[in-house]
C-alpha positions in Angstrom: -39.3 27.5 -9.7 -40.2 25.4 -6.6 -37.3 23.1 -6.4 -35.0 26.3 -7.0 -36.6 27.8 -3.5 -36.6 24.5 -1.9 -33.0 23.8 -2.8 -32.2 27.1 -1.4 -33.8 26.7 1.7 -32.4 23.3 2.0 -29.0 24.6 1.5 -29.7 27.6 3.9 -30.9 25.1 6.9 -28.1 22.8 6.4 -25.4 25.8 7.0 -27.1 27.6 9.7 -28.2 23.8 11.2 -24.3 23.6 11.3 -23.4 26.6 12.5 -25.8 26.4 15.5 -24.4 22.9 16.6 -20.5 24.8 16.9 -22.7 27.8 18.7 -23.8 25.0 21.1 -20.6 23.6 22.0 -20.9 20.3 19.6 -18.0 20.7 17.4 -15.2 23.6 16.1 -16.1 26.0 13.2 -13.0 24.6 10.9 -15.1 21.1 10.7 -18.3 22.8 9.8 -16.8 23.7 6.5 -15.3 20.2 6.3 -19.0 18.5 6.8 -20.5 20.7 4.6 -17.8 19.8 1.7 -18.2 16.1 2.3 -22.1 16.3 2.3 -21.7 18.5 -1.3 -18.5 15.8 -2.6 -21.3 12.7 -2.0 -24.2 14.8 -4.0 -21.7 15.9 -6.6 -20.6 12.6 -7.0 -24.3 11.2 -7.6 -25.3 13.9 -9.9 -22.5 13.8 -12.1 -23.4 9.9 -12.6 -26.9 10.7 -12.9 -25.8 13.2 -15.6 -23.7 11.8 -17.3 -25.2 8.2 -17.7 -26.3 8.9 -22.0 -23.1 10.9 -22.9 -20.0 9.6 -24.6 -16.6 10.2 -23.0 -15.0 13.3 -22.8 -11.6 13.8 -24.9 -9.6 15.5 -22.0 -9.8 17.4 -19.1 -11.1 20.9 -20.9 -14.2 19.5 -22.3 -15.0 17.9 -18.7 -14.7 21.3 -17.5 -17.0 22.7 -20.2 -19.2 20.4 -19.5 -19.3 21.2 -15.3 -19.6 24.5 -16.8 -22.6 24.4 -18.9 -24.5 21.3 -18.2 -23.9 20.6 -14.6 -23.7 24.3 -13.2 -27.3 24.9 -15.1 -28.9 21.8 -13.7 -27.9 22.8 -10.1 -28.1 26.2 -10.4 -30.0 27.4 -12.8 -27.6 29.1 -15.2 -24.3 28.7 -17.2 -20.8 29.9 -15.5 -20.1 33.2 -16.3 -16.2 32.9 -16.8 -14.0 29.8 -17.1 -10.4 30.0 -17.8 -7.1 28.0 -17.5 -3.8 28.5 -17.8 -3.9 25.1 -19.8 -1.5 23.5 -17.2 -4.5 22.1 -15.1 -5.7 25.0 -13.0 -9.0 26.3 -13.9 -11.4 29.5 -12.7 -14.8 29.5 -12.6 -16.4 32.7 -12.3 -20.3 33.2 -11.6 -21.1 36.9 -11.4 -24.4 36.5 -9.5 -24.2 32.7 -7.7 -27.2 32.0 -6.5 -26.3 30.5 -2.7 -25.2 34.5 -1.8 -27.7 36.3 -3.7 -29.9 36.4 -0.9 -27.2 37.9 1.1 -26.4 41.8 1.1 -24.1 42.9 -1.5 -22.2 44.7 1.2 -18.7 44.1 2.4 -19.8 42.8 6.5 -21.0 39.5 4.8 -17.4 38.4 3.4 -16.6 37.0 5.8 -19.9 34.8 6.0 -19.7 33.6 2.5 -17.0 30.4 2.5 -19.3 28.6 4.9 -22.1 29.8 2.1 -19.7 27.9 -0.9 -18.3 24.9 1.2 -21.0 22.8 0.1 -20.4 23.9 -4.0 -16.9 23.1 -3.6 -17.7 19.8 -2.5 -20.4 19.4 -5.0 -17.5 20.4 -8.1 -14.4 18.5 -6.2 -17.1 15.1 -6.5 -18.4 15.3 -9.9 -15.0 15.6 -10.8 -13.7 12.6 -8.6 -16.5 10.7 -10.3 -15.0 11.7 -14.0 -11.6 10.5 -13.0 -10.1 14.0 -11.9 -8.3 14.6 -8.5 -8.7 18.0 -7.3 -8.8 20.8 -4.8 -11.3 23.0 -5.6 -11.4 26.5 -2.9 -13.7 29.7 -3.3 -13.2 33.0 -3.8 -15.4 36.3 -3.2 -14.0 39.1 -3.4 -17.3 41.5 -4.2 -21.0 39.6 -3.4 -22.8 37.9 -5.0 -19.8 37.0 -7.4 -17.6 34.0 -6.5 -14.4 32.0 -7.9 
């Protein structure tokens, strides 16, 4: 339970330390998000090797996904995805109905406009392990209602 609240706060300071540098005059809010992504691609990218260091290879690009879904979401952030689906022609959702980087935000709608600088570092974090497992991708967010995201 610790790590959980020390990973939050972590990710917390890191945004807001970000945030308050652009406030300052020291950089532009477009390459907060863009920091924040690469910080969360170089993590993503050690964890998945950390990870997946004992499994055998994954047949194709579905069971990779299933595996960010189960394994690697739970590690990070303690629980499974809610939702993943594909159209089968390399475009996947993932849907957590209660992700834990905006739970601690208000469930109201004035925050929506808070929450990509809140999942730049996830994206990152997915668009790495996935580099690291041979797949190129753009990975974006979605929130549409808080604390759910896409």
């Amino acid at each position: 339970m610790a790590d959980e609240a020390l990973f939050l706060l972590l990710h917390s300071e890191m945004v807001a330390g970000l945030y308050r540098a652009v406030e300052q005059g020291d950089g532009e809010n477009g390459r907060c998000i863009s920091k924040l992504e690469n910080m969360g691609f170089r993590v993503g990218q050690g964890l998945i090797e950390r990870f997946t260091k004992d499994t055998s290879r994954f047949k194709d690009e579905l069971d990779i996904m299933k595996f960010i879904c189960k394994d690697f979401w739970t590690t990070v952030f303690k629980k499974q995805i809610d939702n993943l689906r594909t159209n089968h022609q390399g475009i996947y959702v993932l849907q957590d109905n209660k992700f834990r980087l905006l739970t601690q935000m208000s469930a109201g709608k004035q925050y929506l406009e808070h929450a990509p600088k809140y999942l730049a570092f996830t994206c990152g974090l997915i668009r790495g392990g996935l580099s690291n497992l041979g797949i190129k991708s753009i990975v974006t967010a979605e929130v549409s209602t808080m604390p759910a995201c896409k």
